[in-house]
Backbone bond lengths (Angstrom), bond angles and torsions (degrees), N, CA, C in turn:
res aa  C-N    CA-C-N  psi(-1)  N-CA   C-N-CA  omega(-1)  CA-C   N-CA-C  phi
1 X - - - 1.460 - - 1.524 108.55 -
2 X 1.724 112.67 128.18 1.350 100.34 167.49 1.360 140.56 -34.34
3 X 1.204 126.31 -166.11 1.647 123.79 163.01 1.830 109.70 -124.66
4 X 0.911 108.70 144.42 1.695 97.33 -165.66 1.467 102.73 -67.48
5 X 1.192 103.76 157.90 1.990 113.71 159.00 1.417 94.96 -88.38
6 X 1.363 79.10 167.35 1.935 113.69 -168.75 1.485 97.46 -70.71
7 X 0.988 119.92 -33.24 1.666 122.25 -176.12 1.640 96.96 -66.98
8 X 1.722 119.70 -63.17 1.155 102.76 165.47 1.593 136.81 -54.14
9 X 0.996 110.47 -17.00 1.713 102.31 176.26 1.398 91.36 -90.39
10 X 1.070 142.07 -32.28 1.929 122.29 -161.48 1.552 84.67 -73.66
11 X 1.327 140.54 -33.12 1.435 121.16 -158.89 1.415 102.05 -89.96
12 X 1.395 141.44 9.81 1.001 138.08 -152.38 1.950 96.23 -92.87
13 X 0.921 109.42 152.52 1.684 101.64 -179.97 1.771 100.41 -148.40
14 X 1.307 102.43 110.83 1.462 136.70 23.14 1.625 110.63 -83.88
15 X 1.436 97.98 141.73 1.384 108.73 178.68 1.502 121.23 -43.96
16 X 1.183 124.44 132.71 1.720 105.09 -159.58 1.765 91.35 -123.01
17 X 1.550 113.60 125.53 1.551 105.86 -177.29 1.543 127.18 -86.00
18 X 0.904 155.30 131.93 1.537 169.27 -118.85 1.691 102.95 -117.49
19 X 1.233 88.17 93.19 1.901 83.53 179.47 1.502 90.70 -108.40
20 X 1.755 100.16 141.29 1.186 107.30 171.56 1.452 111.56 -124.02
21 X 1.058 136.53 133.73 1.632 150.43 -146.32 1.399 98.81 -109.64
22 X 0.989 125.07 134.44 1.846 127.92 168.45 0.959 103.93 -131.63
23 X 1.508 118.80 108.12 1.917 117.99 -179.47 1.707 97.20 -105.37
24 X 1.573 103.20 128.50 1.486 92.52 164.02 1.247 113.67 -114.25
25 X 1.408 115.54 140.83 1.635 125.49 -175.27 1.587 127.29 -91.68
26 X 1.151 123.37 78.89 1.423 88.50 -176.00 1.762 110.69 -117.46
27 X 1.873 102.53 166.24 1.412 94.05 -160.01 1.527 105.06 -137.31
28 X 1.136 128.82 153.08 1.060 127.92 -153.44 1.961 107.22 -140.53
29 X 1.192 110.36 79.11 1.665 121.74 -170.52 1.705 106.17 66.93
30 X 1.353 116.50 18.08 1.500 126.91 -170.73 1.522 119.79 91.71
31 X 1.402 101.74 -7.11 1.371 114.07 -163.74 1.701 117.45 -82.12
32 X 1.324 121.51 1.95 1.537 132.73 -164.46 1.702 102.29 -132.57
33 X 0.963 105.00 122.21 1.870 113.49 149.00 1.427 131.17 -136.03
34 X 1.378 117.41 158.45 1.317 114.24 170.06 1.435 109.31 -121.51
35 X 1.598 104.90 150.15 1.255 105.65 168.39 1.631 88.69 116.75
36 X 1.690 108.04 177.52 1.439 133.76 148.30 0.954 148.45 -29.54
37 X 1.637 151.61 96.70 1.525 111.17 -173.23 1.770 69.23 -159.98
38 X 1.593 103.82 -151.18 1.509 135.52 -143.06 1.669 80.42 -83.34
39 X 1.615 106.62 147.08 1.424 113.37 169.27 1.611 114.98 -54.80
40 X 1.728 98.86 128.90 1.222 107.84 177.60 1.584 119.90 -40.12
41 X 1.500 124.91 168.45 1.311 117.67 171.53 1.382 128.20 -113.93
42 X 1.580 91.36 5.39 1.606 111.15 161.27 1.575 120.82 -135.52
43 X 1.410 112.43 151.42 1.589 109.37 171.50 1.590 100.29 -119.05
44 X 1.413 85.11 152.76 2.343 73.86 -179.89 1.505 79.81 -130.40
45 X 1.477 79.23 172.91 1.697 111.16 -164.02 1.536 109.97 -145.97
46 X 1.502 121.84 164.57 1.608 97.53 175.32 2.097 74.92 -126.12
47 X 1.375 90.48 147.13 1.407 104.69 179.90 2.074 95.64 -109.45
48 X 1.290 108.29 153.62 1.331 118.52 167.11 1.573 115.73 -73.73
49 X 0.893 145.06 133.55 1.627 163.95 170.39 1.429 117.48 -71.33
50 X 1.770 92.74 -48.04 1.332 115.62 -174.24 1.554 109.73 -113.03
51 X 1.230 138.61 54.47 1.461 124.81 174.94 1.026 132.49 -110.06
52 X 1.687 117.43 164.24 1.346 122.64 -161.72 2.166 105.96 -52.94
53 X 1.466 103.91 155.19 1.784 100.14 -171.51 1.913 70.45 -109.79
54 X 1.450 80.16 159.12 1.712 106.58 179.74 2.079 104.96 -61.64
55 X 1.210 106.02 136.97 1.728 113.13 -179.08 1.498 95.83 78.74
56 X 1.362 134.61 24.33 1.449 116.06 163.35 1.130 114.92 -108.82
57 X 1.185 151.00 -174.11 1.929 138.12 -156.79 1.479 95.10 153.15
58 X 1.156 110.96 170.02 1.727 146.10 -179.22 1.346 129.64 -134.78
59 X 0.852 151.59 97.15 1.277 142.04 152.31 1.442 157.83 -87.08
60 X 1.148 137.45 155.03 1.516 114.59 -160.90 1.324 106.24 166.37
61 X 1.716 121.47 -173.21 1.538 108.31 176.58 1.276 107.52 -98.51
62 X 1.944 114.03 141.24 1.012 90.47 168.51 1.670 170.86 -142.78
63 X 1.971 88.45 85.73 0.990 104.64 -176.93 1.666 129.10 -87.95
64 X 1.620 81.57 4.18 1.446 117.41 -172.74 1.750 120.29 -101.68
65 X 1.487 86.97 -2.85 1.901 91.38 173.76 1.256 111.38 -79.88
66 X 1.486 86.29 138.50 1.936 87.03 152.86 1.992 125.41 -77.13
67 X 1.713 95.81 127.41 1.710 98.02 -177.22 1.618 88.42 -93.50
68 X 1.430 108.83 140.57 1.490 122.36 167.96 1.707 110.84 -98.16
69 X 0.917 114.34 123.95 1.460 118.65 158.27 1.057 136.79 -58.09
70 X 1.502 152.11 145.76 1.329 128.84 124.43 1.481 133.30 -65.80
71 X 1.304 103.57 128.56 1.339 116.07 -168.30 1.521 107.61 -46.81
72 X 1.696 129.75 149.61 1.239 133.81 165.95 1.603 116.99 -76.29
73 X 1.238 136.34 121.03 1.134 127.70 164.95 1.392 126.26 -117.14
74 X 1.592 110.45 174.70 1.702 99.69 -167.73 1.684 93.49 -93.79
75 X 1.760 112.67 -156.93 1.193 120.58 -163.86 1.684 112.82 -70.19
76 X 1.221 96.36 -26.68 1.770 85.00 -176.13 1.146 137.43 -88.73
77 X 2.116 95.55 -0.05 1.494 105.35 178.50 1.476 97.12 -102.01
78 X 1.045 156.96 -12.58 1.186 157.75 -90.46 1.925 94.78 -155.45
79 X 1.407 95.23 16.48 1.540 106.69 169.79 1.504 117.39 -120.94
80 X 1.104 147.35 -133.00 1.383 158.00 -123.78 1.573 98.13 164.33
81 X 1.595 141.79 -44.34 1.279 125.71 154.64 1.659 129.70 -60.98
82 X 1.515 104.96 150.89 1.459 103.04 -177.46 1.536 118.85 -78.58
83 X 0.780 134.55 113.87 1.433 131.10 -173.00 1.498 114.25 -82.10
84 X 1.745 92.48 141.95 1.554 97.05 -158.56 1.824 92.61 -122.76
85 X 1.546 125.78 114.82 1.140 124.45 173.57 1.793 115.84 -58.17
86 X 0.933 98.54 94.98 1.780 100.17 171.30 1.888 110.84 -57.70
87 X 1.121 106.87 -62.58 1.383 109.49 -169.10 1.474 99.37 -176.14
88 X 1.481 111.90 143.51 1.610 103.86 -171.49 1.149 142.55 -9.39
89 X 1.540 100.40 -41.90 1.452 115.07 -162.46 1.628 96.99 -113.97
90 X 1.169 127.38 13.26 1.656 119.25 169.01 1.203 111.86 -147.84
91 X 1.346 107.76 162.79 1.628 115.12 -159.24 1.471 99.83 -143.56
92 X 1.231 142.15 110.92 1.064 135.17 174.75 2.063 116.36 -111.67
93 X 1.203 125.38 -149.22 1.683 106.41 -165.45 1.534 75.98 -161.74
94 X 1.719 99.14 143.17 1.108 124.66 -151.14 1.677 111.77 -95.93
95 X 1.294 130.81 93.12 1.639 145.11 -142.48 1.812 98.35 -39.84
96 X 1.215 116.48 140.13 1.698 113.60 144.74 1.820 96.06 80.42
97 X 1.265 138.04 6.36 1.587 149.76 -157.91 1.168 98.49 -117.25
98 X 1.049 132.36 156.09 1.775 147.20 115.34 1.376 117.61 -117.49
99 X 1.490 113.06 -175.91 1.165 98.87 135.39 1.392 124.42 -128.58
100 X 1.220 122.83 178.37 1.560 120.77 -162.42 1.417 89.24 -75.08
101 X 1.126 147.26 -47.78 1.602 135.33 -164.29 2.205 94.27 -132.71
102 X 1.529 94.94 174.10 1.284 96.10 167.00 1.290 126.96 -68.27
103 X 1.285 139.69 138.86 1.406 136.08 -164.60 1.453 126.94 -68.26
104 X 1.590 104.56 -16.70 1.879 113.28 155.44 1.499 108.86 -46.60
105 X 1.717 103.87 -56.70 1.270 97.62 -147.81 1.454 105.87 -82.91
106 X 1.524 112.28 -26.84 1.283 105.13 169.13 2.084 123.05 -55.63
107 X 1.520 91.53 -35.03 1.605 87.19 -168.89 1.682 97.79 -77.95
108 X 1.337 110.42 -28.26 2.038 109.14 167.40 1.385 119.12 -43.44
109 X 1.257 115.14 -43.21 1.299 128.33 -170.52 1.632 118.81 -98.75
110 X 1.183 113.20 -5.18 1.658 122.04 149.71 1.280 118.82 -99.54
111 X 1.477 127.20 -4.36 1.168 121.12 172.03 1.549 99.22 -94.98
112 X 0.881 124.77 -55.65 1.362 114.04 160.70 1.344 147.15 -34.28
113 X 1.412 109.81 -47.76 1.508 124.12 149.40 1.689 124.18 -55.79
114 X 0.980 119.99 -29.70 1.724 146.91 159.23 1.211 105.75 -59.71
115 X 0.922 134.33 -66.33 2.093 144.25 -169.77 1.617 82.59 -64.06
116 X 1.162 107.39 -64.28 1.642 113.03 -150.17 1.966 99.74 -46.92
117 X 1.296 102.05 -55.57 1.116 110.32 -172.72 1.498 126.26 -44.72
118 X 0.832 106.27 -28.04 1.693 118.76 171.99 1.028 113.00 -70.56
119 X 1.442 146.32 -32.35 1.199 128.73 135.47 1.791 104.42 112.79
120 X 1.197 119.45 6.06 1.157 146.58 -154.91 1.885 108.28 -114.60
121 X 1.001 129.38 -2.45 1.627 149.34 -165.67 1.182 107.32 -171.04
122 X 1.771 104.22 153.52 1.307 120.00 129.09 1.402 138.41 -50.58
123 X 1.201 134.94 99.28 1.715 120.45 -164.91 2.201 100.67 -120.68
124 X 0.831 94.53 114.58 1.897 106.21 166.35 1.404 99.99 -92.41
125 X 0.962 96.98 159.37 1.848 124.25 155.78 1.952 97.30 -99.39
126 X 1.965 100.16 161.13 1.535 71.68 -173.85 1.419 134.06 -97.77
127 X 1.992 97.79 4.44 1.072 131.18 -176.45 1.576 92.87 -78.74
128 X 0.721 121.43 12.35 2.297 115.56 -179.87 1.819 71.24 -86.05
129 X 1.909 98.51 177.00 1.210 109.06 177.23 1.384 86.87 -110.37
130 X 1.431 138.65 -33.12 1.411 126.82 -165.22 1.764 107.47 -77.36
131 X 1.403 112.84 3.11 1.471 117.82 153.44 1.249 130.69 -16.69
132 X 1.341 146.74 31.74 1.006 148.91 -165.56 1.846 138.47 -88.75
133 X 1.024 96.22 -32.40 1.225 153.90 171.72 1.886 93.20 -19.70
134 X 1.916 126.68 131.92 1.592 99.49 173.80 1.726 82.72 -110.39
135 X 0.865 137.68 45.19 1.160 142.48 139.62 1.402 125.64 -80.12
136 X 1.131 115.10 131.58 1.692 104.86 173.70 1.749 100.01 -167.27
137 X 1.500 74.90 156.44 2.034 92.17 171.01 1.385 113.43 -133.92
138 X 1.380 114.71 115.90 1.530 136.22 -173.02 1.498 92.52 -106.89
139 X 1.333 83.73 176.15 2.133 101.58 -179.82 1.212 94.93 162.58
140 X 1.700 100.92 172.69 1.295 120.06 175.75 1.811 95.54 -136.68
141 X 1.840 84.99 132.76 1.653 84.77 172.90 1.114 119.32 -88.31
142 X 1.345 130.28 128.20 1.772 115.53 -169.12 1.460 100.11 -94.71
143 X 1.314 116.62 -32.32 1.751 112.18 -164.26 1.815 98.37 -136.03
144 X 1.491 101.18 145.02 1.297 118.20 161.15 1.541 118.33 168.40
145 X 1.630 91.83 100.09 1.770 113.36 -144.64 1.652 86.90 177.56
146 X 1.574 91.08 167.68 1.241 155.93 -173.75 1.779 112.24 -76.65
147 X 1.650 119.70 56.00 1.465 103.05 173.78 1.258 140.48 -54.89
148 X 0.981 145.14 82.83 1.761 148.58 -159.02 1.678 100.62 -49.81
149 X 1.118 118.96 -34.72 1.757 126.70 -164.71 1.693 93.74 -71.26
150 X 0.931 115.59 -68.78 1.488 132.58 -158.71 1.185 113.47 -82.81
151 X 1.692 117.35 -10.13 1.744 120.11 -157.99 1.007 95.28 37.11
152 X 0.987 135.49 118.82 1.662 137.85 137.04 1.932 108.86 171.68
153 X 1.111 104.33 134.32 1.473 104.80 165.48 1.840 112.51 -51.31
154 X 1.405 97.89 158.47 1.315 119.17 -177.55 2.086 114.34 -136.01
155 X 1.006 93.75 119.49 1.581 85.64 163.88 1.996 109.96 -139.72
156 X 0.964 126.76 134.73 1.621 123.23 -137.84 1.712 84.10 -160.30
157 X 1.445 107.25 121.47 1.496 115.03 -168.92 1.360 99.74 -147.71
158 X 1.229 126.79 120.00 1.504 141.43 172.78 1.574 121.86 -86.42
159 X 1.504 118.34 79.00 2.133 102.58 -151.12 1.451 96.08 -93.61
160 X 1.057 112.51 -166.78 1.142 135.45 -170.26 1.375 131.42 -164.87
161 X 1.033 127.34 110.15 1.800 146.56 -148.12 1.260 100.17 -90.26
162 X 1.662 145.29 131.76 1.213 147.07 167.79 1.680 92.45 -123.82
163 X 1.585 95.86 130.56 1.509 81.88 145.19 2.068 91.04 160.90
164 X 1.556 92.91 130.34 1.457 114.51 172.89 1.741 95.06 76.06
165 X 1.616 134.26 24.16 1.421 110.45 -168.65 1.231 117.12 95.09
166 X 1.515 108.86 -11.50 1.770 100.74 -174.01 1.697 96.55 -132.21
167 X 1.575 83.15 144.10 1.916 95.44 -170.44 1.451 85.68 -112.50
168 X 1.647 104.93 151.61 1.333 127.83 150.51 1.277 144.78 -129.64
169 X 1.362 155.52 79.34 1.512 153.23 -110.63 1.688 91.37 -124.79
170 X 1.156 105.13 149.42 1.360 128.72 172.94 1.844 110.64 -168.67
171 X 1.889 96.47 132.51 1.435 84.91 164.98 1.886 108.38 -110.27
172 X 1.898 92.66 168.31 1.331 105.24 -148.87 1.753 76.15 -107.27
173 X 1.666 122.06 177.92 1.466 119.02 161.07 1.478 90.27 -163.64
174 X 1.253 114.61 129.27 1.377 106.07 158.06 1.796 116.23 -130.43
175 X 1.443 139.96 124.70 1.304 108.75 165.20 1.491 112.47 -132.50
176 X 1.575 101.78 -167.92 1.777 94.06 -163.61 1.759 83.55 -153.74
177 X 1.105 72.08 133.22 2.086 97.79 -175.39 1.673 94.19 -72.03
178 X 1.760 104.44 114.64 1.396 112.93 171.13 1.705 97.22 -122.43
179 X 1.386 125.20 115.60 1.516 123.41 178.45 1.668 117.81 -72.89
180 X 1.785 105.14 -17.60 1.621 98.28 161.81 1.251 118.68 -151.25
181 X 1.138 106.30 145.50 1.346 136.26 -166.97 1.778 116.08 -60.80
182 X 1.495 113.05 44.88 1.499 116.10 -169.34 1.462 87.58 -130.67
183 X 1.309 93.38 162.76 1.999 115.34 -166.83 1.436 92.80 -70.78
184 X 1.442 127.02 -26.71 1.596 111.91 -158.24 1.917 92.68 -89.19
185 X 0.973 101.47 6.14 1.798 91.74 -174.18 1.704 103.35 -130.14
186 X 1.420 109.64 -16.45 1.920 98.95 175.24 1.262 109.97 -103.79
187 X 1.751 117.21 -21.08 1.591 99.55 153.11 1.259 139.47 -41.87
188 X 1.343 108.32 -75.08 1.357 111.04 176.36 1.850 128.45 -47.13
189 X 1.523 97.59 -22.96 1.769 101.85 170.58 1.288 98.48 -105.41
190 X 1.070 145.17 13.77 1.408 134.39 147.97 1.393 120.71 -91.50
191 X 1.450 128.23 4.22 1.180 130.15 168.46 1.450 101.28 -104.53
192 X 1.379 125.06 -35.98 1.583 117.81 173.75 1.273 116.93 -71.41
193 X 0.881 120.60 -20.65 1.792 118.38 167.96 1.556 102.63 -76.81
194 X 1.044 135.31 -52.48 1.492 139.69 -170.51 1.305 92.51 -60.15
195 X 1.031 136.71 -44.76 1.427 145.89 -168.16 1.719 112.46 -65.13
196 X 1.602 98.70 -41.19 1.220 114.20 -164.33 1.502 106.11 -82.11
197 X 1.746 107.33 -24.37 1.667 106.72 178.06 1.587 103.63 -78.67
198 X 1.683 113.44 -47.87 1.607 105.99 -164.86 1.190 102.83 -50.34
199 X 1.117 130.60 -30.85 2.053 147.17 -151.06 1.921 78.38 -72.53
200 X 1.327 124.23 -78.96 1.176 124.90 -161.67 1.604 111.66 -71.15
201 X 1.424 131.59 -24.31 1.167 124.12 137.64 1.102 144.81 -31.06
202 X 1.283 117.40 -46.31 1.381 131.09 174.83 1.658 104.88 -81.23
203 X 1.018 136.82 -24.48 1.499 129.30 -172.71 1.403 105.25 -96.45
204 X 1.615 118.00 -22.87 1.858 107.98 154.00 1.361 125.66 -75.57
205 X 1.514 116.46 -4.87 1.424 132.69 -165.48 1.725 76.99 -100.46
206 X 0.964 140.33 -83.50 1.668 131.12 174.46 1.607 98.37 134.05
């Protein structure tokens, strides 16, 4: 059976509206897709390197803690897929991957676990309620993905120091040479780079 023309669907009553779908594909040694399909066959996670050991704690007042942020990100981190830099101007998502949470909150919650660990402060997240703290560290994560140009993971964090009236910004970069573009090889270097920024985060945080 044919497919109707547009003339036939506009006359159709009830008026029926014309969605038109534009999927773009792009692929990278087979290793990249976008879009929908069958549950991934990996979830990633970023684990701490540096975290607090059970019976260790801090104390203090606290108006004097440091609150950690989650970092701000733009649209392509701001998902649950791993993002794979195609080339400046394209961004594609890394086949068969997720991640278990959004990648703010994951990199919020290793920077936090990182600070904490040192053992040296009070540190909240800012979602705790005992958040109180006029200390704080904001940022925006710009990168944490899969560079196709360079092979190699990327994680690239812009922070930002609050405290007493005075701001301080620094960006962090860390990456780790992955030669392919599959979940079993950018996981594991996408948690050592993340690892490798909170590590240097925390030692400008003091």
């Amino acid at each position: 059976m044919r497919s109707p023309t547009l003339p036939q669907l506009s006359a159709r009553r009830p008026a029926v509206a014309l969605l038109v779908t534009v999927t773009l594909a792009l692929t990278l040694g087979g290793c990249i897709r976008l879009g929908a399909g069958k549950p991934p066959a990996s979830l990633l996670t970023l684990t701490a390197t540096q975290a607090l050991v059970p019976g260790a704690g801090a104390s203090g007042k606290g108006e004097d803690a440091l609150v950690v942020f989650d970092p701000e990100v733009d649209r392509a981190l701001a998902v649950q897929r791993v993002a794979v830099t195609v080339d400046p101007s394209n961004v594609a998502y890394l086949k068969d991957a997720l991640w278990v949470e959004r990648p703010a909150r994951l990199f919020g919650a290793l920077l936090t676990e990182t600070i904490r660990a040192r053992g040296k402060q009070l540190v909240f997240a800012a979602d705790d309620r005992a958040a109180i703290g006029q200390r704080r560290l904001t940022g925006r994560l710009l990168a944490m993905g899969y560079d196709a140009a360079s092979q190699a993971v990327v994680v690239r964090y812009d922070a930002v120091r609050s405290e007493g009236g005075k701001l301080a910004t620094r960006r962090f970069e860390s990456r780790v040479p992955v030669s392919r573009a599959e979940a079993q090889a950018v996981g594991p270097a996408l948690n050592q780079a993340a690892n490798a920024v909170a590590g240097e985060v925390a030692d400008w945080i003091g």
